[in-house]
PyMOL CGO cylinders between C-alpha atoms (Angstrom):
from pymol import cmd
from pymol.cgo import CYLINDER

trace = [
    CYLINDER, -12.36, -11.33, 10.47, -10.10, -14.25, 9.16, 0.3, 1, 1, 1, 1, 1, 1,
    CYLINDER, -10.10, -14.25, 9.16, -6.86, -15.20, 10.43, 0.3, 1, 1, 1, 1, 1, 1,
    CYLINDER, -6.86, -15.20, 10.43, -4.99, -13.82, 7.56, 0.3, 1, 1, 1, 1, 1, 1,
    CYLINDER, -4.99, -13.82, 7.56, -6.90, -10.31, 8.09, 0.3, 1, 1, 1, 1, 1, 1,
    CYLINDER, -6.90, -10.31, 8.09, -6.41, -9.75, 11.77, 0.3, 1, 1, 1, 1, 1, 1,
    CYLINDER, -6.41, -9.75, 11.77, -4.06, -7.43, 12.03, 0.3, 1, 1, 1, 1, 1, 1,
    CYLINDER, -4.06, -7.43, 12.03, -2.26, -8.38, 15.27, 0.3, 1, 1, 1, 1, 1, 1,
    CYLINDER, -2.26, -8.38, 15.27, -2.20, -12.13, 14.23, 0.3, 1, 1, 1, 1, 1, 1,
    CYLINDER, -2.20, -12.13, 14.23, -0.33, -10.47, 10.96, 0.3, 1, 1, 1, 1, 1, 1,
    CYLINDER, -0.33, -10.47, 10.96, 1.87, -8.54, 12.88, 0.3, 1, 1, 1, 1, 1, 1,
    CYLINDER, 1.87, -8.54, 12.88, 2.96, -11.45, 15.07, 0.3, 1, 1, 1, 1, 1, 1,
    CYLINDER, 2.96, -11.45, 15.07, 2.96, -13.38, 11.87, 0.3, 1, 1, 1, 1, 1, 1,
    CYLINDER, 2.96, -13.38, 11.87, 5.48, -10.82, 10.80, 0.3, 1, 1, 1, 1, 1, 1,
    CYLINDER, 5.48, -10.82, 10.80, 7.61, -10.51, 13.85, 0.3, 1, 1, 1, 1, 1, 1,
    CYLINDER, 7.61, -10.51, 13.85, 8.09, -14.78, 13.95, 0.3, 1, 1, 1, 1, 1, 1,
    CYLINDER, 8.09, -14.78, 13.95, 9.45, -14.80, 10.17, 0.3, 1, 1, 1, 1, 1, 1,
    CYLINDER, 9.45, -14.80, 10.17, 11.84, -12.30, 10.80, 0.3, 1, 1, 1, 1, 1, 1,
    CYLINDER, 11.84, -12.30, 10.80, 12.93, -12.39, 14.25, 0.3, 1, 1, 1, 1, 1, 1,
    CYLINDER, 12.93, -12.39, 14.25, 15.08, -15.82, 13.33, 0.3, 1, 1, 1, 1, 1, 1,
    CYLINDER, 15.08, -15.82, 13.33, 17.41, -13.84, 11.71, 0.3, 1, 1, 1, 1, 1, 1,
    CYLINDER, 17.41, -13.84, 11.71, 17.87, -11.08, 13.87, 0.3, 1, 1, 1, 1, 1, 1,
    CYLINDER, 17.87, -11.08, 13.87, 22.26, -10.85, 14.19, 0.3, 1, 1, 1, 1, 1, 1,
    CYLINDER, 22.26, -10.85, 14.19, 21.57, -9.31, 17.82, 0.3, 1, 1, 1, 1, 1, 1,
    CYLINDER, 21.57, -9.31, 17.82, 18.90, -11.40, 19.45, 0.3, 1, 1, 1, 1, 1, 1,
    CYLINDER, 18.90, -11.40, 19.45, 18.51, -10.68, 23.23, 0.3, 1, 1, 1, 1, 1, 1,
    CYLINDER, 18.51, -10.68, 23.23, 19.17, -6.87, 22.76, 0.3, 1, 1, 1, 1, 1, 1,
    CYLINDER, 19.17, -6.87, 22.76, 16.44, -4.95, 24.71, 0.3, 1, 1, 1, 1, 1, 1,
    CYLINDER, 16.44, -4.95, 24.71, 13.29, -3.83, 22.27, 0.3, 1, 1, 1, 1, 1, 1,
    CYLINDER, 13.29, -3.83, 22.27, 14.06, -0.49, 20.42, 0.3, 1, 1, 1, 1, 1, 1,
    CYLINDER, 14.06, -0.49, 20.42, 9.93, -0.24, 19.56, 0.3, 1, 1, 1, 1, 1, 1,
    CYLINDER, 9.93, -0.24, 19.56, 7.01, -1.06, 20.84, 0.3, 1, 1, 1, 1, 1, 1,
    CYLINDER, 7.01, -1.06, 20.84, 3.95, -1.42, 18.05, 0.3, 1, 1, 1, 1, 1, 1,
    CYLINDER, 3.95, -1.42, 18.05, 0.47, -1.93, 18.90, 0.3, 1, 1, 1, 1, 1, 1,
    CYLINDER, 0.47, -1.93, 18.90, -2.82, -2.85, 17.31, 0.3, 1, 1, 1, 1, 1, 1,
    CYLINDER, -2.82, -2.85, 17.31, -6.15, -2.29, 18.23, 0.3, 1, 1, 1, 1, 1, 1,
    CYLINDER, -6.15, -2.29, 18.23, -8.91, -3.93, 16.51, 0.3, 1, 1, 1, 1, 1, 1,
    CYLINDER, -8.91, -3.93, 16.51, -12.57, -3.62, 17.83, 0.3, 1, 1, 1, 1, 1, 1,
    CYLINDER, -12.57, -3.62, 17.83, -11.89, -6.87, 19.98, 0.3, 1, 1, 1, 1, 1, 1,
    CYLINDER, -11.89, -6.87, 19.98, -8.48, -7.43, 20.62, 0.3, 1, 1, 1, 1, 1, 1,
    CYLINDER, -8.48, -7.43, 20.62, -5.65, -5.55, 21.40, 0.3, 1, 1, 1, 1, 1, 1,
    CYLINDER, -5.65, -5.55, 21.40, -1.90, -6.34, 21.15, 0.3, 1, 1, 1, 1, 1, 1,
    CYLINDER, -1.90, -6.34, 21.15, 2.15, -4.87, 21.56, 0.3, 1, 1, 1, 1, 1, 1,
    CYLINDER, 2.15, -4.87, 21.56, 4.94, -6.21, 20.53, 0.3, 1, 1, 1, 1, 1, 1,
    CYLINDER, 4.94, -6.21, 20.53, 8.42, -5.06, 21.12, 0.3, 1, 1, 1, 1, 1, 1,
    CYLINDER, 8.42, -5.06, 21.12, 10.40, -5.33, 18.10, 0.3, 1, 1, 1, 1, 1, 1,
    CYLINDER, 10.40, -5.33, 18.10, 14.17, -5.28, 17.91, 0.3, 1, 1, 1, 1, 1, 1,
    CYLINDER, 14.17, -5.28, 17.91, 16.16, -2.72, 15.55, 0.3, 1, 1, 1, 1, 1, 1,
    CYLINDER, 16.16, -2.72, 15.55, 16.33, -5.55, 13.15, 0.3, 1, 1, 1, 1, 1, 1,
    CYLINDER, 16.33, -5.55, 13.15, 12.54, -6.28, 12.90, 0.3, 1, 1, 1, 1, 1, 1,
    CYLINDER, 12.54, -6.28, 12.90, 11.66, -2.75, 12.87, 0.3, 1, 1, 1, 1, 1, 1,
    CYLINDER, 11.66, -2.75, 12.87, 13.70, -2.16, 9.99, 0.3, 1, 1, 1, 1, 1, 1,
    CYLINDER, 13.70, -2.16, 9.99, 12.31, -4.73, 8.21, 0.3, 1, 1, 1, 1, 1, 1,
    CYLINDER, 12.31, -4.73, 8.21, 8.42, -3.58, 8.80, 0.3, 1, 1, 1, 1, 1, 1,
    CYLINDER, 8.42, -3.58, 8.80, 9.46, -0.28, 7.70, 0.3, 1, 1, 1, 1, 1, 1,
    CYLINDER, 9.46, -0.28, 7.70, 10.97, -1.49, 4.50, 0.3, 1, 1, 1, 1, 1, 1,
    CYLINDER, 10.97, -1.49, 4.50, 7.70, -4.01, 4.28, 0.3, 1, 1, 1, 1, 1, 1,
    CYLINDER, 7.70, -4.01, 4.28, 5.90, -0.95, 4.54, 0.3, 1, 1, 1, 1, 1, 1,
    CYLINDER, 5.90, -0.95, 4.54, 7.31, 1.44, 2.14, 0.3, 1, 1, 1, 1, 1, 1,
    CYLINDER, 7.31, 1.44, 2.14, 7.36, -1.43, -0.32, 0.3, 1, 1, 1, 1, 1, 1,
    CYLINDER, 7.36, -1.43, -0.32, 3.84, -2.22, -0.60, 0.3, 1, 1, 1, 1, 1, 1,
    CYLINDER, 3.84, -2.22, -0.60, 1.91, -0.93, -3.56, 0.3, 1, 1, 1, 1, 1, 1,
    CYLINDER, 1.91, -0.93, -3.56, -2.20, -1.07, -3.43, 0.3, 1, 1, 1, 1, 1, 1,
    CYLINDER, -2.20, -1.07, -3.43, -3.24, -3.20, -5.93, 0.3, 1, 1, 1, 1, 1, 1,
    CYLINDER, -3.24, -3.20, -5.93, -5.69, -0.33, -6.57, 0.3, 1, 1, 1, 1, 1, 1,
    CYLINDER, -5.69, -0.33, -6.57, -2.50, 1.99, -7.88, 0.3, 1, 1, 1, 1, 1, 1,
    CYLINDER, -2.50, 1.99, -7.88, -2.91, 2.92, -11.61, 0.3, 1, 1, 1, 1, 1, 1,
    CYLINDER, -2.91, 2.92, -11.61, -1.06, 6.33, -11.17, 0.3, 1, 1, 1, 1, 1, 1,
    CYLINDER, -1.06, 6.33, -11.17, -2.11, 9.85, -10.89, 0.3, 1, 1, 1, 1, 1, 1,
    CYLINDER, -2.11, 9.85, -10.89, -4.31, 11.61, -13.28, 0.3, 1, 1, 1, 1, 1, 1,
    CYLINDER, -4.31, 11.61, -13.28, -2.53, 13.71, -15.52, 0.3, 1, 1, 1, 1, 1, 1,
    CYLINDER, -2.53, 13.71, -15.52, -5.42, 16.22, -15.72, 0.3, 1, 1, 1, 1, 1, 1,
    CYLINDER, -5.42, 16.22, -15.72, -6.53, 16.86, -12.58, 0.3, 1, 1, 1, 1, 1, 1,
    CYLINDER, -6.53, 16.86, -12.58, -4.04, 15.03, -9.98, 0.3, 1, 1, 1, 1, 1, 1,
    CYLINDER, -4.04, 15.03, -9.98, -6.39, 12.76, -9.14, 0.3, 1, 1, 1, 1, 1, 1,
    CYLINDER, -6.39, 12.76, -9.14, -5.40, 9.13, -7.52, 0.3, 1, 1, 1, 1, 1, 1,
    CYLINDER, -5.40, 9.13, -7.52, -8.92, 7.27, -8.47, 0.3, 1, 1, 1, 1, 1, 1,
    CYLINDER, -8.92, 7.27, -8.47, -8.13, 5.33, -11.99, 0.3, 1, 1, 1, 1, 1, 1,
    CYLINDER, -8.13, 5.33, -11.99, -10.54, 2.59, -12.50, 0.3, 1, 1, 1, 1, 1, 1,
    CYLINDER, -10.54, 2.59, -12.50, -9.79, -0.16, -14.29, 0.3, 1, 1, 1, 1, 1, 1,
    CYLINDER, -9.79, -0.16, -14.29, -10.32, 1.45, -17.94, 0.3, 1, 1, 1, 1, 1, 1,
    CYLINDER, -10.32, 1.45, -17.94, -8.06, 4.19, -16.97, 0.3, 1, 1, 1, 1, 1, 1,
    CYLINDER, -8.06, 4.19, -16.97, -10.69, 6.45, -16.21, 0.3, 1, 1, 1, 1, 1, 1,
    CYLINDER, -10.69, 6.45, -16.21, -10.23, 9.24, -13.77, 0.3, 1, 1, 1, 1, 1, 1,
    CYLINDER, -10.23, 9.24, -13.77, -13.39, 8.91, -11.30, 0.3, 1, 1, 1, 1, 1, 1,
    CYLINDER, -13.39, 8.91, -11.30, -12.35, 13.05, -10.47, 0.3, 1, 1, 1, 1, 1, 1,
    CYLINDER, -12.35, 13.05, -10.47, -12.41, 14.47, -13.96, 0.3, 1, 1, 1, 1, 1, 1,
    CYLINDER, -12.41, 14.47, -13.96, -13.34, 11.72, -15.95, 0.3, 1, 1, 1, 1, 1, 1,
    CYLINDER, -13.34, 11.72, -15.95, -10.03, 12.23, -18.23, 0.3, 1, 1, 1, 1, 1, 1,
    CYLINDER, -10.03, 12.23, -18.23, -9.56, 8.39, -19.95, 0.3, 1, 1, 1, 1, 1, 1,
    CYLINDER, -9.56, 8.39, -19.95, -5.90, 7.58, -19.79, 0.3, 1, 1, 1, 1, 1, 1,
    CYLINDER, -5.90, 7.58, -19.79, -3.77, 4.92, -21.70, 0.3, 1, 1, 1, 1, 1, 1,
    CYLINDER, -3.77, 4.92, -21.70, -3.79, 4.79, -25.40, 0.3, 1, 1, 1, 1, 1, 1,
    CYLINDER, -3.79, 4.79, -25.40, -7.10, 5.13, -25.77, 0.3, 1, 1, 1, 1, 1, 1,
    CYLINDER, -7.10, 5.13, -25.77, -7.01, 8.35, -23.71, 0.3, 1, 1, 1, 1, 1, 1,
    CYLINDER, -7.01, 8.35, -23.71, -4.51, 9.79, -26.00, 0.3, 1, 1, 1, 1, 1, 1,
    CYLINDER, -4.51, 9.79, -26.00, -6.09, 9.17, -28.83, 0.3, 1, 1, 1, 1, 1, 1,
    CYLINDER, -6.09, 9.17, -28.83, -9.24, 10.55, -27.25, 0.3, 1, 1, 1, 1, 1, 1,
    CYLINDER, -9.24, 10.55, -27.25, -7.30, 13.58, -26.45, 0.3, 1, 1, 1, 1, 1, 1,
    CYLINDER, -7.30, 13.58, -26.45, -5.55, 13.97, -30.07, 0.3, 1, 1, 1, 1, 1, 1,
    CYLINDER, -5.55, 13.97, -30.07, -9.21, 14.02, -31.73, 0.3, 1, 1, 1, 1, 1, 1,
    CYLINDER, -9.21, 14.02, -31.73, -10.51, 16.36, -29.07, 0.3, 1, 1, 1, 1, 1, 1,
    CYLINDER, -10.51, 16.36, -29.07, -7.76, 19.08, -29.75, 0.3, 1, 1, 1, 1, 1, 1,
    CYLINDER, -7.76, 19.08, -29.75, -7.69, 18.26, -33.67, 0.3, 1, 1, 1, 1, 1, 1,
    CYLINDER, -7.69, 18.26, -33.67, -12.03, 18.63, -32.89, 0.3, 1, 1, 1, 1, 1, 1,
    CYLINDER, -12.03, 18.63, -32.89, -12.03, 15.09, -35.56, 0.3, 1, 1, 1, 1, 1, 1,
    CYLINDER, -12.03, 15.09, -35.56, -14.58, 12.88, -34.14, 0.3, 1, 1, 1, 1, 1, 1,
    CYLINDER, -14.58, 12.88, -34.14, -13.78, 9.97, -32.12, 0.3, 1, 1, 1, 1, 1, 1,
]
cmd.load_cgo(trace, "trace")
C-alpha cells in the first residue's frame, strides 16, 4: 500500500490540514474515528470542527466512476461509452438516436 493509499496515514493527513483552523482548539474530542487496515490500526479524536469538515469531505466526493443512473433499468454501471453493463441500454446522443430508430423500427 502507498502512503497516499493508507487510509489512517490519510486520515491523519486529513485531521493535520484542518485542525489549524479549528476556532475552539483544546475543547475535549466530540468523535472518535478509527481505521483498520490488515496491518495497522488507528483512532483519532476529532473535534466538532474536524468532524464537520470530514463529513462535508465525504458527502462531496463523487467516484470518478459516476456517469449517472440508467434510465432503463436503474442501473449505476455506465462504462465509458455510456453503456449500461445491466441492460445494455447505450446512453448519450448516440443512445437516443439508437432509441429513436428502434421505436421508428428505421435501421441504425
Amino acid at each position: 500500500m502507498t502512503a497516499s493509499s493508507d487510509p489512517a496515514a490519510v486520515v491523519a493527513a486529513f485531521v493535520e490540514r484542518v485542525a489549524p483552523y479549528d476556532p475552539a482548539p483544546g475543547v475535549p474530542p466530540v468523535a472518535l474515528v478509527g481505521v483498520r487496515t490488515a496491518g495497522d490500526e488507528a483512532v483519532f479524536p476529532l473535534s466538532d470542527y474536524v468532524l464537520r469538515a470530514m463529513c462535508e469531505a465525504l458527502e462531496g466526493y463523487r467516484d470518478p466512476l459516476d456517469r449517472g443512473t440508467c434510465a432503463g433499468c436503474g442501473g449505476r454501471r455506465l462504462d465509458d461509452n455510456l453503456r449500461c453493463a445491466e441492460c445494455g441500454r447505450v446512453h448519450g446522443i448516440l443512445g437516443e438516436v439508437i432509441a429513436r430508430h428502434a421505436a421508428h423500427g428505421s435501421p441504425a
